[in-house]
PANUBA-692196 format. One line per field, with one value per residue (C-alpha): residue number from 1; residue in one letter; y, z, x. Coordinates in Angstrom, 3 decimals, m for minus. Layout:
PANUBA-692196
seq (NUM,...) .
type (A,...) .
c2 (Y,...) .
c3 (Z,...) .
c1 (X,...) .
END
This chain:
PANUBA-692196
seq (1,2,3,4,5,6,7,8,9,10,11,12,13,14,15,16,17,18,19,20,21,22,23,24,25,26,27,28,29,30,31,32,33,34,35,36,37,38,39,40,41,42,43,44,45,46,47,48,49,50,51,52,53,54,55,56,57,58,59,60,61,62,63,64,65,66,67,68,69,70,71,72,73,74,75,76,77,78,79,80,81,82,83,84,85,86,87,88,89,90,91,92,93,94,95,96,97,98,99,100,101,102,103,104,105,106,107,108,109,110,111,112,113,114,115,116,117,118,119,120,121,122,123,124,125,126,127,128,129,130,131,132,133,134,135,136,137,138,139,140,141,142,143,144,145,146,147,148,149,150,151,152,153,154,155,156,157,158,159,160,161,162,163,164,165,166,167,168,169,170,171,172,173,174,175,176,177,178,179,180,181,182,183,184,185,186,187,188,189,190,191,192,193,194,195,196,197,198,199,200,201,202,203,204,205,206,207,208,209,210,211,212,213,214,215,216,217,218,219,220,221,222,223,224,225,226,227,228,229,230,231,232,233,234,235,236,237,238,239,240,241,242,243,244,245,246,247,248,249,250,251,252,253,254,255,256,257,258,259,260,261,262,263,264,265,266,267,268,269,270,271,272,273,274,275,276,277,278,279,280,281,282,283,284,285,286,287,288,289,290,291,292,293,294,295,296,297,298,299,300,301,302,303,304,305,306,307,308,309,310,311,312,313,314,315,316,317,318,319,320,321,322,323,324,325,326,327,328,329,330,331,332,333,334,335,336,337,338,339,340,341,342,343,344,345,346,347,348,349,350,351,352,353,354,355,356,357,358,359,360,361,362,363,364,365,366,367,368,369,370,371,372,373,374,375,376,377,378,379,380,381,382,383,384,385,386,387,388,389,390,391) .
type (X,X,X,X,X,X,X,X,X,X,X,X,X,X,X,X,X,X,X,X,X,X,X,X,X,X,X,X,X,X,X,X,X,X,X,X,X,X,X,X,X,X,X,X,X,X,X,X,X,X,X,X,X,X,X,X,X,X,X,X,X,X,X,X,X,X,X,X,X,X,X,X,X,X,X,X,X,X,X,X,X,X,X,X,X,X,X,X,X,X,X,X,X,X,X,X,X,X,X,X,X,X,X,X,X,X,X,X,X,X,X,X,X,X,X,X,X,X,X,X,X,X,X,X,X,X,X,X,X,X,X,X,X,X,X,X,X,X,X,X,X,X,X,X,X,X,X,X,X,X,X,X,X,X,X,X,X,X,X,X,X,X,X,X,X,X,X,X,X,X,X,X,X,X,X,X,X,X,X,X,X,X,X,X,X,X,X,X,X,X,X,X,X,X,X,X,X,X,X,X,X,X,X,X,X,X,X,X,X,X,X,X,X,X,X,X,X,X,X,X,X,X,X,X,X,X,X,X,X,X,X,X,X,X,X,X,X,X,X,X,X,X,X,X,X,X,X,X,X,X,X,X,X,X,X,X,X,X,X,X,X,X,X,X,X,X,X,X,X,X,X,X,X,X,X,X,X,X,X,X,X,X,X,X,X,X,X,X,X,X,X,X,X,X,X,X,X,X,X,X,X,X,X,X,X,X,X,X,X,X,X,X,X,X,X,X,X,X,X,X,X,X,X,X,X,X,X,X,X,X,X,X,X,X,X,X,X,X,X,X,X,X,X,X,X,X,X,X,X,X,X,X,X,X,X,X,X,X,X,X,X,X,X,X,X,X,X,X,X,X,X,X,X,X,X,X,X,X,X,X,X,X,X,X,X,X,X,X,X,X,X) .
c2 (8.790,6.481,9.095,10.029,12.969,16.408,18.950,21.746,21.969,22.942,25.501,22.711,19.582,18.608,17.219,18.203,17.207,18.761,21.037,19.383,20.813,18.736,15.586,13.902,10.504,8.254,7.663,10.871,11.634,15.562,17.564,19.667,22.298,20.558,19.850,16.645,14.476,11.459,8.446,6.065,3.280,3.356,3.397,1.126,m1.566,m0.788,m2.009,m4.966,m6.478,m5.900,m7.638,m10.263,m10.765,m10.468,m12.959,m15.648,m14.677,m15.902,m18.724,m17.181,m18.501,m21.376,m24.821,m26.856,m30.561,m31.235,m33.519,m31.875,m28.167,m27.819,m25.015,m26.681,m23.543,m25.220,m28.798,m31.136,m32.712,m29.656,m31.175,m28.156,m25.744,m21.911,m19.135,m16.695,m17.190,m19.180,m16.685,m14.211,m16.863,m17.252,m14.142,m13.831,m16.603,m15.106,m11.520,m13.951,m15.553,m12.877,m10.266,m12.752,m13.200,m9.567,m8.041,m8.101,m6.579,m3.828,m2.777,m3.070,m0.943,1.898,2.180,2.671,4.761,7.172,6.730,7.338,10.297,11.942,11.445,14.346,13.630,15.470,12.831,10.109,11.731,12.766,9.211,10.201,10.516,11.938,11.352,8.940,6.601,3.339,4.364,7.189,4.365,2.456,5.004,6.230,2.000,2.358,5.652,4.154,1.401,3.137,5.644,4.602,5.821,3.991,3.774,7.175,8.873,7.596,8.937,12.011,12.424,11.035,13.478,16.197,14.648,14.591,17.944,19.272,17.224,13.649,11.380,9.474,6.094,7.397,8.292,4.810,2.903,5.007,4.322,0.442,m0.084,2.062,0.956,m2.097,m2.103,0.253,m0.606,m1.030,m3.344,m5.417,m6.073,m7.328,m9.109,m11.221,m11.883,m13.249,m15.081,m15.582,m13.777,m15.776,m15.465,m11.139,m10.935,m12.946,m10.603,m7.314,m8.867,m9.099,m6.118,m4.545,m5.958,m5.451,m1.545,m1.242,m3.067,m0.900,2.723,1.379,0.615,4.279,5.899,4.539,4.572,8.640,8.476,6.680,9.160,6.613,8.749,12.411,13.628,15.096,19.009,20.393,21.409,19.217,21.264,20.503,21.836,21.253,22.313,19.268,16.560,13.280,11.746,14.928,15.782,11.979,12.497,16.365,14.478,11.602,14.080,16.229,13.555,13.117,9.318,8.671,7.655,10.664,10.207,6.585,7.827,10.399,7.916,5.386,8.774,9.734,5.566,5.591,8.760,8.283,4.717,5.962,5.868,2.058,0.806,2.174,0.174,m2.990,m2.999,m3.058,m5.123,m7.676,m7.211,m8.119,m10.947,m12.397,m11.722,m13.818,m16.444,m16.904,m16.853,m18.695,m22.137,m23.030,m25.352,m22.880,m20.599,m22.872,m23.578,m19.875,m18.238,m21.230,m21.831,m21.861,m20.056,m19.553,m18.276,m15.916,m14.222,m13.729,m12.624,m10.000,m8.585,m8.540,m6.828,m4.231,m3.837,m3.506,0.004,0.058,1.392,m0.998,m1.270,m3.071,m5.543,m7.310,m9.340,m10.610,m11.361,m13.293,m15.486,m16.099,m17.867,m19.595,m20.608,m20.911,m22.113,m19.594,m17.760,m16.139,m15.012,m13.266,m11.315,m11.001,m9.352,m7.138,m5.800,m4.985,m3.264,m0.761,m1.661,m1.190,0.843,3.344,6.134,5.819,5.738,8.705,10.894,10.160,11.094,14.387,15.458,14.315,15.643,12.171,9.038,7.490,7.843,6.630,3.116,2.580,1.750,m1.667,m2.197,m2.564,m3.798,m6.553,m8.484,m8.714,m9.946,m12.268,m14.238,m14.034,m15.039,m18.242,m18.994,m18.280,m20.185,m23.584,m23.889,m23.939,m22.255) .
c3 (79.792,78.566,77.007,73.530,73.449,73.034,75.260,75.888,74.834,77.181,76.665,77.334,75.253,71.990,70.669,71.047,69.725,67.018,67.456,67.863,64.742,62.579,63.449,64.816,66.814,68.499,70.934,72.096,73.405,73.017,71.251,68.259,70.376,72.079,75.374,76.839,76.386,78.003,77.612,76.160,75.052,78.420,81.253,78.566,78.263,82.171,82.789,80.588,82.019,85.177,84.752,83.080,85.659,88.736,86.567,85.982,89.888,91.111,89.480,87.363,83.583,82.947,83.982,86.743,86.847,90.211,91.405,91.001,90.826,87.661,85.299,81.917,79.866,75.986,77.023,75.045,78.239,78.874,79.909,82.088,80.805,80.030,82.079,79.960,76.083,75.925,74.205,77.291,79.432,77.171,77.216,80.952,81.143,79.412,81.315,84.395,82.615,80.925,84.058,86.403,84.248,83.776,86.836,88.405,85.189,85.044,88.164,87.695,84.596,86.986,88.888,85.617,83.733,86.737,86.755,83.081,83.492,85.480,82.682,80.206,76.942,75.959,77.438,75.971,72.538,72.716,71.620,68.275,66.448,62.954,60.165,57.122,59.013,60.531,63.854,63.533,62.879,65.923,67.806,67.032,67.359,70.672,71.668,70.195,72.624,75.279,74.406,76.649,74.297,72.747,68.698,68.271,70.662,68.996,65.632,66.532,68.257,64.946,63.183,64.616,64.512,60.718,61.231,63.104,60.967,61.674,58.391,57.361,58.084,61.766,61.658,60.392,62.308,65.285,64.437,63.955,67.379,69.231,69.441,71.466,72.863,75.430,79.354,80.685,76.999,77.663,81.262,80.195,77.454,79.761,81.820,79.049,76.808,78.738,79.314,76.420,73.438,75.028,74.040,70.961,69.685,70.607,69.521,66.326,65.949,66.124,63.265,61.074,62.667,62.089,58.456,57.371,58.514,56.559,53.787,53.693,54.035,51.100,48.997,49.574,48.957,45.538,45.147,45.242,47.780,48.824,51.292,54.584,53.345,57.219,58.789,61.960,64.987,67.984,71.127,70.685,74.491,75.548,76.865,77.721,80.757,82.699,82.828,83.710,86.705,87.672,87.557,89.717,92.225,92.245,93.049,96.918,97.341,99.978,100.510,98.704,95.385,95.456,96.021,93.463,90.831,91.684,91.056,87.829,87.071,87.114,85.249,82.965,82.220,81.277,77.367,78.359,80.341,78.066,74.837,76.903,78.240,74.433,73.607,76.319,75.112,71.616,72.081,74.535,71.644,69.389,71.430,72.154,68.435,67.125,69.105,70.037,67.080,64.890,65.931,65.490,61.775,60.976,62.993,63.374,62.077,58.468,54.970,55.736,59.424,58.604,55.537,58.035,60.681,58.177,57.135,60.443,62.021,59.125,59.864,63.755,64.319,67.607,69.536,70.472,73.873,72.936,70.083,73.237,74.474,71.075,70.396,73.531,71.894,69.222,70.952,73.483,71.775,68.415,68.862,66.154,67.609,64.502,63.988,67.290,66.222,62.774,64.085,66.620,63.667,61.066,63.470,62.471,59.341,57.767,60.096,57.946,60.747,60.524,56.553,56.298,59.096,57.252,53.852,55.165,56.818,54.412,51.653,49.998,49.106,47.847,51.492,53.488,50.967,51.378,55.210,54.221,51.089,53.315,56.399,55.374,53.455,56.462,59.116,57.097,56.526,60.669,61.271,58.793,60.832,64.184,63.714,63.098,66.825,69.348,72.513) .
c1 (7.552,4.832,3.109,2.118,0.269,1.546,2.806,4.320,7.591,10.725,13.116,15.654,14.224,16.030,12.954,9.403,5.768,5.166,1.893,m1.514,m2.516,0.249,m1.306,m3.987,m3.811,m6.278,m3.832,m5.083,m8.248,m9.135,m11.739,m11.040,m10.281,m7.294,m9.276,m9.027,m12.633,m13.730,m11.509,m14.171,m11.508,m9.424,m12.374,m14.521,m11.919,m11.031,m14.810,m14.911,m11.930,m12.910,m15.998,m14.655,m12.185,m14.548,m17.211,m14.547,m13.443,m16.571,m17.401,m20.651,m21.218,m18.196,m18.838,m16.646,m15.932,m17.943,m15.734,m12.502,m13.308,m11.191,m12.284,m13.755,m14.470,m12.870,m13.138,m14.861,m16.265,m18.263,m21.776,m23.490,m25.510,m24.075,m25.822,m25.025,m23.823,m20.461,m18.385,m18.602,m17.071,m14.466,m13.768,m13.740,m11.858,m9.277,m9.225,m8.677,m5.719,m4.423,m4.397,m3.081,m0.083,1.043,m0.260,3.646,4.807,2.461,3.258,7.154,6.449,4.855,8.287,10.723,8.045,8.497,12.491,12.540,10.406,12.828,16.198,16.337,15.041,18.693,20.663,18.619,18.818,22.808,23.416,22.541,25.711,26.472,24.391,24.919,27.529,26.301,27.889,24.438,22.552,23.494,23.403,19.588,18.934,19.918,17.918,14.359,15.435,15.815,12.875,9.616,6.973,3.601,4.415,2.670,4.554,7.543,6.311,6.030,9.342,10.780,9.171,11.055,14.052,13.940,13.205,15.918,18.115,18.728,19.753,16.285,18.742,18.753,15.415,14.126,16.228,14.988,11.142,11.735,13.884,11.041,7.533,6.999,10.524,9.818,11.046,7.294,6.461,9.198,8.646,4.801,6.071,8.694,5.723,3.582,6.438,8.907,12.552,14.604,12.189,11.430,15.627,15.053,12.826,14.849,17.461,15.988,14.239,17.616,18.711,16.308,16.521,20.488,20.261,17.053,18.550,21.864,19.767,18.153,21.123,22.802,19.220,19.725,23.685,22.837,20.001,16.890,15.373,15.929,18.140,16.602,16.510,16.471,19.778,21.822,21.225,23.690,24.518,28.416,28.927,26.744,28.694,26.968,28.885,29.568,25.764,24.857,27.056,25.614,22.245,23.034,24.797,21.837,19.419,17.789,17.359,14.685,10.837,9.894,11.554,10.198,6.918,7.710,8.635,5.608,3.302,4.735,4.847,0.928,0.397,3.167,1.834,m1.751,m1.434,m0.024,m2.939,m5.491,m3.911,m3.014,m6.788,m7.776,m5.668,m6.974,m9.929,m9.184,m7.399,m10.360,m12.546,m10.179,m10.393,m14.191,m14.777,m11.469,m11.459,m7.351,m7.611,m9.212,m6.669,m3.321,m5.053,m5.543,m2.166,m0.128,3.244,2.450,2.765,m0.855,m0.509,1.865,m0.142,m3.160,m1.002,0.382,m2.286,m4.139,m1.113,m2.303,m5.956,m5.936,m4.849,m3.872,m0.996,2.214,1.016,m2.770,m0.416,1.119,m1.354,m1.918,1.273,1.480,m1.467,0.062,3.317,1.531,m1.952,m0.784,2.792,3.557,6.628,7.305,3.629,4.442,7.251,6.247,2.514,4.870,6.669,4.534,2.050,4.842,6.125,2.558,0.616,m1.207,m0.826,2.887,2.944,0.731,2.581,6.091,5.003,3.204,6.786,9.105,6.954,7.509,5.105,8.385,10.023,6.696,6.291,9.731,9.251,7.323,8.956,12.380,11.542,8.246,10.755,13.012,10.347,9.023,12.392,12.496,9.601,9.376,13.071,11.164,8.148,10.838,11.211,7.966,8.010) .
END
């Protein structure tokens, strides 16, 4: 489930949040007492890009060619007068664009959020073979794939696998193959880039997951970096197939388990909205106060784009779901493909959140700078390869 806060644990899950207590994310709305506050950034960005999409709707604020009706908000031709300050039409312009292009997306995303929420997290995480071997590696590729969490809800299910024993390879390869490759995240970013260059990226953000768990494995079999201290816990009597079957034979297909699954979509898919609406909002902002040309200079496919995209991929601290949009803007306005996947990335690969929460459970700085030092390197030899063809 799209979901990244914590909750109570079941008798029957493999892997739970850790307590509140442990760490604290802004993913997360809640007062220090654990209660759940007023979602400022959700309903605030809700409201903005409603407005923006109702002001662009209806005409108010962006000039029109009078003779064919065509929008001209960024044309050079642009000889009417602004109602209100041009940068807000922008901006509404954009929320237009920008919602009209992922609406069918988000709403797919509802239905396999739902269907998602109803597979045990067990028989997601059974895939997770032994430790130290690259089939482990694969195999915990393959689960952060298939896991549909927001990058903090990921983190925190890593977390406890390293603490109920899972090799740090598995674990890193786990956190790298997670964030933004989530069901719902990949059915908005098909809608905003496309279908081929969506499997490019996965594609690619595999291999830098199953090359950087192999690399942490050996670093701790050469003794670079310590070995996970905490002891392999497995239920030896689970078997995978069997209970995939007992679940399928168990399930009642009719109206009500669709309307079931639409139900738990939308609540499920609450952490989503709230970063995607953010992250609408950001990238509007970018481009009322970066012209496209501006842009292309600063993100475009350069040395240069990609040295701004890195380190702006390391100041915005959002979660995976509000880095889509922007990514989207960076293959289709700046024709920057590998800014896209390289900004994608290192929203993990650097995100201070992430650094911080490994080092705290590992008990190791070493462990939590090795994440960048391994994996930067990699996306940025991608992305100067990606950013050789346009989209």
């Amino acid at each position: 489930m799209s979901d990244c806060c914590p909750k109570k644990a079941s008798v029957n899950d493999t892997v739970s949040a850790p307590e509140p207590a442990a760490a604290s994310h802004s993913c997360c709305p809640s007062d220090e007492a654990g209660k759940p506050r007023f979602d400022w950034l959700l309903w605030g960005s809700f409201i903005l890009v409603a407005l923006g999409y109702l002001w662009h709707s209806v005409g108010f604020g962006h000039p029109v060619d009078p003779t064919s009706g065509a929008d001209l908000v960024g044309s050079e031709s642009i000889t009417t007068e602004f109602i209100v300050p041009e940068f807000i039409s922008v901006m509404a312009h954009g929320m237009f664009e920008l919602v009209n292009t992922m609406w069918w997306g988000v709403l797919a995303a509802f239905f396999f959020v739902g269907l998602l929420a109803r597979i045990p997290q067990q028989m997601v995480l059974s895939v997770l073979g032994p430790g130290g071997t690259f089939t482990g590696v694969c195999r915990a590729t393959l689960a952060g794939v298939l896991m549909d969490l927001c990058s903090h809800g990921v983190l925190m299910v890593g977390m406890k696998l390293y603490e109920r024993g899972a090799s740090l390879g598995q674990v890193m390869a786990f956190l790298i193959a997670s964030p933004w490759n989530s069901l719902s995240l990949t059915i908005i970013l098909v809608a905003l880039i496309g279908l081929p260059w969506t499997l490019i990226f996965i594609a690619l953000s595999m291999v830098i997951a199953l090359l950087s768990g192999w690399l942490f494995d050996r670093f701790v079999a050469r003794g670079v970096l310590p070995a996970n201290p905490n002891n392999i816990e497995r239920d030896e009597g689970y078997e995978l197939w069997p209970e995939v079957r007992k679940h399928l034979a168990a399930t009642q297909w009719n109206f009500a388990l669709l309307k079931g699954l639409l139900t738990e979509g939308i609540s499920g898919s609450r952490i989503v909205l709230r970063w995607l609406l953010f992250g609408i909002v950001l990238a509007t902002l970018l481009r009322s106060f970066l012209s496209l040309e501006d842009f292309q200079n600063w993100f475009g496919p350069t040395v240069l784009g990609l040295l701004v995209t890195l380190i702006a991929a390391t100041i915005i601290e959002v979660c995976s779901e509000g880095s889509t949009p922007i990514a989207a803007d960076l293959m289709t306005r700046a024709k920057a493909p590998g800014n896209s996947f390289a900004f994608l990335m290192t929203g993990v690969s650097t995100d201070y959140t992430e650094v911080m929460v490994i080092k705290d459970t590992a008990r190791s700085w070493k462990i939590a700078l090795f994440l960048p030092l391994v994996t930067v390197p990699q996306v940025v030899l991608l992305a100067l390869v990606l950013n050789g063809f346009n989209p």
